[in-house]
C-alpha positions as CSV (number, residue, x, y, z in Angstrom):
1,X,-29.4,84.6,-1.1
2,X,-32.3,86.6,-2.5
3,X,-34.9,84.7,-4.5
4,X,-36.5,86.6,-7.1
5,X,-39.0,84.9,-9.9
6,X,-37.4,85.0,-13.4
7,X,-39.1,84.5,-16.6
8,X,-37.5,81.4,-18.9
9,X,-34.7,82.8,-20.4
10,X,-34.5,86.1,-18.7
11,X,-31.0,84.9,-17.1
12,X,-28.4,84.2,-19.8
13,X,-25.5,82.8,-17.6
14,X,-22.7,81.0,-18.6
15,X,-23.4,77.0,-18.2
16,X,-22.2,76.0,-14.6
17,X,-19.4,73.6,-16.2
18,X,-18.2,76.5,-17.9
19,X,-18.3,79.1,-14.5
20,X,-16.3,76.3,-12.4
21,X,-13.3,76.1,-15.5
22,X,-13.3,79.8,-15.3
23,X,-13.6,79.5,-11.3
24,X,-10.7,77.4,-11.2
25,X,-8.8,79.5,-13.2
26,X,-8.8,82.6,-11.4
27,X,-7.8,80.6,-8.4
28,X,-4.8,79.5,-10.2
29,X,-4.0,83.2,-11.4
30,X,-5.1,84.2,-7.7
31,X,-2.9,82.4,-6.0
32,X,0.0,82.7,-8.7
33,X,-0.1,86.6,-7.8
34,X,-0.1,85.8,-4.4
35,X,2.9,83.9,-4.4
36,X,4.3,86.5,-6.9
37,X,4.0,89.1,-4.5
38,X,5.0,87.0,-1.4
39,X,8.2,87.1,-3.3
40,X,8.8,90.9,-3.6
41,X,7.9,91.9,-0.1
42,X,10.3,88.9,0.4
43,X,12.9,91.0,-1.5
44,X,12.2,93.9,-0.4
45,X,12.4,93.6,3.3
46,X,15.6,91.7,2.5
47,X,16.9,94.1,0.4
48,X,15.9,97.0,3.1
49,X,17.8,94.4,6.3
50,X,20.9,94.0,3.8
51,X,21.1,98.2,3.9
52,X,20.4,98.4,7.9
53,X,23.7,96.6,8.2
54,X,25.7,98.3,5.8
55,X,24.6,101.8,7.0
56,X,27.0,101.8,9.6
57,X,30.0,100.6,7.1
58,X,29.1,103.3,4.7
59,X,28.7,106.4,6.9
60,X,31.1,105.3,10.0
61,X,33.9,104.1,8.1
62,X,33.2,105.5,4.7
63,X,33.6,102.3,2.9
64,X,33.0,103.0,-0.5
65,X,31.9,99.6,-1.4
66,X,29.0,99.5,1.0
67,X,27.7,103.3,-0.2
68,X,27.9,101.6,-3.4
69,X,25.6,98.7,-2.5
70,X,23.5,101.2,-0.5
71,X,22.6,103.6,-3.7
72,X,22.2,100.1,-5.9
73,X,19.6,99.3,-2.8
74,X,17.7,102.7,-3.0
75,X,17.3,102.3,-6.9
76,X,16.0,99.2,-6.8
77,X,12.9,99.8,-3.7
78,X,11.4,102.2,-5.3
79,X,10.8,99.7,-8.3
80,X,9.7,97.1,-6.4
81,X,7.6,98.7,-4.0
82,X,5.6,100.2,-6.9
83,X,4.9,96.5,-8.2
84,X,4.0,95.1,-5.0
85,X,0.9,98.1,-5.2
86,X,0.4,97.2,-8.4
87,X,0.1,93.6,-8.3
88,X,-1.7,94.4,-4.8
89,X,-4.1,96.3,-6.8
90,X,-4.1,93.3,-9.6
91,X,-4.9,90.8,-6.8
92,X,-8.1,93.1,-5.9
93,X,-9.5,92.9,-9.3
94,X,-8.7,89.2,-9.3
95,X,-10.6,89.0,-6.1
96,X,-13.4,90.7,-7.3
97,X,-13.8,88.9,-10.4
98,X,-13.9,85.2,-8.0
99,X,-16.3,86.7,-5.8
100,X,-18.7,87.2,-9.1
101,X,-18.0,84.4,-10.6
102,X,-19.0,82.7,-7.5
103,X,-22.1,84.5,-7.1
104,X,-23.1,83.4,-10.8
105,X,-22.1,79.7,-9.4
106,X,-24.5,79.8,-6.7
107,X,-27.0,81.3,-9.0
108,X,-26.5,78.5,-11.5
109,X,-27.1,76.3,-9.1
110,X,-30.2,77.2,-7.9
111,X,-31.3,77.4,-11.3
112,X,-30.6,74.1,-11.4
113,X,-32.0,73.0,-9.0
114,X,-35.2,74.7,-9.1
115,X,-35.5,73.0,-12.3
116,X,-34.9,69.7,-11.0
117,X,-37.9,70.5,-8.8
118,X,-39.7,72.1,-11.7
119,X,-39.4,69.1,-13.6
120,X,-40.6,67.2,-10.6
121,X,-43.7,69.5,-10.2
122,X,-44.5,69.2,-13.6
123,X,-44.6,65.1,-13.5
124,X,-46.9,65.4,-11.4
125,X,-49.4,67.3,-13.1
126,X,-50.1,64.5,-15.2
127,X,-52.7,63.0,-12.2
128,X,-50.7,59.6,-13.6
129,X,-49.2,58.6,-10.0
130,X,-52.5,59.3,-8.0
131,X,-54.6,57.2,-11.4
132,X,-52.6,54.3,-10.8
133,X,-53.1,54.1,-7.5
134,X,-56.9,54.4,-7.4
135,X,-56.3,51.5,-10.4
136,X,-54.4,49.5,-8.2
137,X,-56.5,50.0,-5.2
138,X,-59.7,49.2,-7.4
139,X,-57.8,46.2,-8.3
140,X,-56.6,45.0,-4.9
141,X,-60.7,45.7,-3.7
142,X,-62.0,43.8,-6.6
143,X,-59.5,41.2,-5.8
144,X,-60.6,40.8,-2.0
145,X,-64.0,40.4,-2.6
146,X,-63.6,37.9,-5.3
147,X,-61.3,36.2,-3.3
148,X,-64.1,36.4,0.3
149,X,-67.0,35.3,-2.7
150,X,-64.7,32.2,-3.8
151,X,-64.7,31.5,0.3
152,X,-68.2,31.6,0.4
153,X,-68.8,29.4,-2.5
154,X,-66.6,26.7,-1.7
155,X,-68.1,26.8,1.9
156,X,-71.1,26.6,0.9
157,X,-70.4,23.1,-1.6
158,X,-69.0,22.0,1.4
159,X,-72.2,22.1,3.5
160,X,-74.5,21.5,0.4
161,X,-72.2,18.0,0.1
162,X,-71.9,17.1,4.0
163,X,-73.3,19.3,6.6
164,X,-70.8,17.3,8.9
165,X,-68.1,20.2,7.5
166,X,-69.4,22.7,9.4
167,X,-66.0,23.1,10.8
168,X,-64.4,23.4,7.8
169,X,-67.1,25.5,6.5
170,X,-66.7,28.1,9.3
171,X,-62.8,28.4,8.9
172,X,-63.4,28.9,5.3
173,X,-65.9,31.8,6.4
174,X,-63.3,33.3,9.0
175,X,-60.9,33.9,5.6
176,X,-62.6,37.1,4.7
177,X,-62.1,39.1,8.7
178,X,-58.4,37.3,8.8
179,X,-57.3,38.1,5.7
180,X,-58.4,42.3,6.0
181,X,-56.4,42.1,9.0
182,X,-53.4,40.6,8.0
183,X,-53.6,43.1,5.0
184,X,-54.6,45.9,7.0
185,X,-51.9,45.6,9.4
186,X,-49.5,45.5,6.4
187,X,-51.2,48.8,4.7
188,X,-50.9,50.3,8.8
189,X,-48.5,52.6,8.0
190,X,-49.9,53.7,4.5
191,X,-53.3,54.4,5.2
192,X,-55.8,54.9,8.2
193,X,-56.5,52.0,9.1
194,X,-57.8,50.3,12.2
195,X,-56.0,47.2,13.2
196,X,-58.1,46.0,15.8
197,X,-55.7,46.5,18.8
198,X,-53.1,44.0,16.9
199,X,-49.4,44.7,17.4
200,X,-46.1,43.3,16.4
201,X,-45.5,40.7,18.5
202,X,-48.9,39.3,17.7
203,X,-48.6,39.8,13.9
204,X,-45.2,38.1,13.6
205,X,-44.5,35.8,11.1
206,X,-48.5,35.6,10.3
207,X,-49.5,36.3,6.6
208,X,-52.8,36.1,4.4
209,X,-51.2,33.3,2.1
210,X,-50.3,31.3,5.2
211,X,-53.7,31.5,6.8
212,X,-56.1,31.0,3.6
213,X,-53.5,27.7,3.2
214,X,-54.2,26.1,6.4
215,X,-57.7,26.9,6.4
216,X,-57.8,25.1,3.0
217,X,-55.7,22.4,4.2
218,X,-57.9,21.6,7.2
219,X,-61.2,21.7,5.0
220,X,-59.4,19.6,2.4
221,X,-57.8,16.9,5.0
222,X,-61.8,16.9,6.7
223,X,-63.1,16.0,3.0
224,X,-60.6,13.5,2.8
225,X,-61.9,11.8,6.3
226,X,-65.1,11.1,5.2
227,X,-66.4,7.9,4.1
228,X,-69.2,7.0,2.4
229,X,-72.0,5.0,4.4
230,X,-75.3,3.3,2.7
């Protein structure tokens, strides 16, 4: 198909519900001619086998019921030979008429579909998908560093109240590297990110939430070992 830019409104076409009714339609008519004219040659080739065999009857022996038939036969061919042609000629029209109607179907449709995509396009234009995700983005950075700064707080309480945490301390300060790889792995796929050699098999089943609990759980389960000494 040829593509040509049109100006809105510039096609006036029938609505493509409308073009597949009238499609259907001429197919019906299409193939009632067809089945119309099936019939006649029918008929007439009958008609013309019916006087081959009474030919002989008529001439050879003069039977004057068989020349009767025979000149019954030659009025009748002429007739129906002349609407064969013209329902041959009917059919052509008929033909011609399906083969525009599905041309306007196939230009309907990609009217339709181009503005689908138009549609589509113009959505877009709004900047909306791409503000929302620098939003959300801010919002996930904002939330990672308040997060890594809540790490560094508690670690630090835990030292200021017993340097003996340490340990507990230092898994608190690991959070902030495990849980940007965790998440990075996740965003792999999305975004450029390095993922420090990690694959698959070494990612399974690990997530951020499962990592900041246990390293909470140990510094929490190390606070809850100590006892006080005077």
């Amino acid at each position: 198909m040829t593509v040509k830019t049109a100006n809105a409104g510039e096609l006036k076409t029938e609505a493509l519900g409308e073009l597949r009714v009238r499609r259907t339609r001429l197919i019906g008519v299409q193939e009632s001619k067809k089945g119309e004219m099936t019939a006649d040659r029918q008929r007439i080739e009958s008609l013309k086998a019916e006087r081959r065999t009474l030919v002989p009857t008529a001439r050879l022996q003069g039977d004057a019921g068989a020349q009767k038939r025979i000149v019954a036969i030659d009025s009748d061919l002429p007739a129906l030979e002349r609407g064969v042609a013209d329902q041959e000629t009917a059919f052509a029209v008929i033909v011609g008429q399906l083969a525009g109607v599905d041309g306007e179907i196939a230009r309907a449709e990609w009217e339709e579909q181009r503005a689908e995509l138009r549609e589509l396009l113009e959505n877009r234009l709004t900047g909306k998908v791409a503000a929302d995700l620098e939003k959300k983005a801010a919002a996930f950075a904002s939330a990672l560093k308040a997060a890594a700064e809540e790490d560094e707080r508690i670690a630090a309480a835990l030292i200021s109240f017993e340097p003996g945490l340490r340990g507990a301390r230092d898994n608190l300060q690991t959070l902030k590297r495990i849980r940007a790889q965790i998440l990075g792995f996740g965003l792999r796929k999305v975004l450029p990110i390095d993922t420090w050699g990690l694959t698959e098999s070494r990612m399974d089943g690990r997530s951020a939430a499962a990592s900041e609990l246990r390293a909470y759980e140990a510094a929490l389960e190390s606070l809850n070992r100590l006892e006080l000494v005077f």
